[in-house]
N, C-alpha and C positions, 0 to 999 in steps of 0.2 A: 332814897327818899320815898315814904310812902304816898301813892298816888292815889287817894282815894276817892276817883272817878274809873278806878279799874271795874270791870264789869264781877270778876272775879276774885277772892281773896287770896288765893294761890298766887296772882301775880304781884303783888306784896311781898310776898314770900321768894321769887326769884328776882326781885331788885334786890332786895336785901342780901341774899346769894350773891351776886354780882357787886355788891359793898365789901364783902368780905374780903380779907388780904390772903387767904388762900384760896386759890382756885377751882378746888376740886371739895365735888358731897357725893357722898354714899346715902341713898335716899333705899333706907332698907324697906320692899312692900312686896305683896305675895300677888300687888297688879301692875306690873311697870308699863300698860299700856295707857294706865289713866296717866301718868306720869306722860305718857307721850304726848297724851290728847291734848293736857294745859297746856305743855308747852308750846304748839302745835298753836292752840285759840292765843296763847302770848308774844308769837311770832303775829301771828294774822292784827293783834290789836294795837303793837308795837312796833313793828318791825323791825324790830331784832332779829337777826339771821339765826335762826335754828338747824343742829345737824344733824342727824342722825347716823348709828353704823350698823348695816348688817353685813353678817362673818362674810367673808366672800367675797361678795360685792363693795362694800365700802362706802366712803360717808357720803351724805347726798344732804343738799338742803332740802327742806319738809317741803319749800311753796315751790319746789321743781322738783318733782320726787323723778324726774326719766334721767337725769343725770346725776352720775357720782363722778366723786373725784376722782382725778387716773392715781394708781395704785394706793387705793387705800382699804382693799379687801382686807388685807390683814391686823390685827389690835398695832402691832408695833408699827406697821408702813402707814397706819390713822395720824397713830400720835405723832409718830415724825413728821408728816405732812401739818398737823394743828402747831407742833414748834416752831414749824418753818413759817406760816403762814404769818403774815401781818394784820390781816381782817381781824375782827371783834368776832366772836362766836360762840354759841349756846353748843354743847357738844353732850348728844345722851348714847351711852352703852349699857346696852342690858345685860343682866345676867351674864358675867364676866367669870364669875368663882374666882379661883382662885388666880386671874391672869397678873393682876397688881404685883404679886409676887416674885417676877419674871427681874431677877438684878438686869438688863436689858430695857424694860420697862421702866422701874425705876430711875436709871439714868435720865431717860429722857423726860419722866413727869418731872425730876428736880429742873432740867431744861426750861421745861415750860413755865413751872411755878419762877425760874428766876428774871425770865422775861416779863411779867407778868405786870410790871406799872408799866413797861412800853406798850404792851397787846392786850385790852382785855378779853379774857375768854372762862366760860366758865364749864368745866366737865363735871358731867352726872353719872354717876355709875348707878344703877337701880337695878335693884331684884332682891333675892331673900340670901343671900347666900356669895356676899362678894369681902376677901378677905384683904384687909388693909396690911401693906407694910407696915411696919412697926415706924422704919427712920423717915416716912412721911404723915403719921397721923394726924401731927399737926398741923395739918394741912387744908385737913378736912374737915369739911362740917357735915355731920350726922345725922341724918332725918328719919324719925321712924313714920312710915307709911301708914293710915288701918286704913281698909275698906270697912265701912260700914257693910255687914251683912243684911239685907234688905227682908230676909225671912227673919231674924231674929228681934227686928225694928216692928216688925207686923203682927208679932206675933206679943210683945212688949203692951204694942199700943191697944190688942184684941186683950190682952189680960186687964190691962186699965179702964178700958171702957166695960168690963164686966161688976 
């Protein structure tokens, strides 16, 4: 349902995400940190639990960033730990390439997608260059990212006012 008391219109944009009967978007953009940031002010203005993952270390809620979960440094020990879990969860991994592809991987995102009217959770893959299984695309919803380039906007608006 659009809320349009959100301060933001991107938050629009991930309830709608979260309506969807698949659970996972590829939100293709050359900034996956503005992608964090929304999510990040849409956690703060909803509370909705936001995750994040970095390689290594593993998922952490945004509004406690000193704790991660125990073993979830790795893509595949993430996902297993998001199938297992029963909580609702916003879940962002960056710049993945080509890890989707992993038949390991795949097992378990069909896991997750088949759980998915018991738990809702929604995973975000983001960056330029993350390649989809083919026997999940259906799965997914598609977003293309732009940054607005801020020199070509300036420089648009100095040719118009000439």
């Amino acid at each position: 349902m659009l809320n349009s008391f959100y301060p933001d219109k991107t938050f629009d944009m991930f309830d709608k995400l979260l309506e969807q009967p698949g659970c996972l978007c590829r939100i293709e953009t050359p900034n996956p940190e503005k992608i964090y940031k929304r999510l990040d002010r849409y956690q703060d203005y909803t509370g909705r639990a936001f995750y994040y993952w970095k390689e290594g270390q593993g998922l952490f809620r945004t509004d406690i960033p000193n704790i991660y979960a125990p073993n979830t440094g790795s893509f595949v020990k993430a996902l297993n730990h998001i199938s297992m879990s029963i909580h609702f969860g916003i879940y962002l991994f960056v710049d993945i390439g080509n890890t989707l592809q992993s038949p390991l991987v795949i097992q378990i995102l069909e896991q997750i997608i088949s759980k998915q009217s018991e738990q809702e959770k929604l995973l975000i893959f983001a960056g330029n260059e993350i390649e989809l299984p083919e026997q999940l695309r259906k799965y997914f919803t598609v977003i293309k990212h732009k940054v607005a380039d801020k020199h070509s906007s300036a420089t648009k608006q100095s040719l118009l006012a000439s």
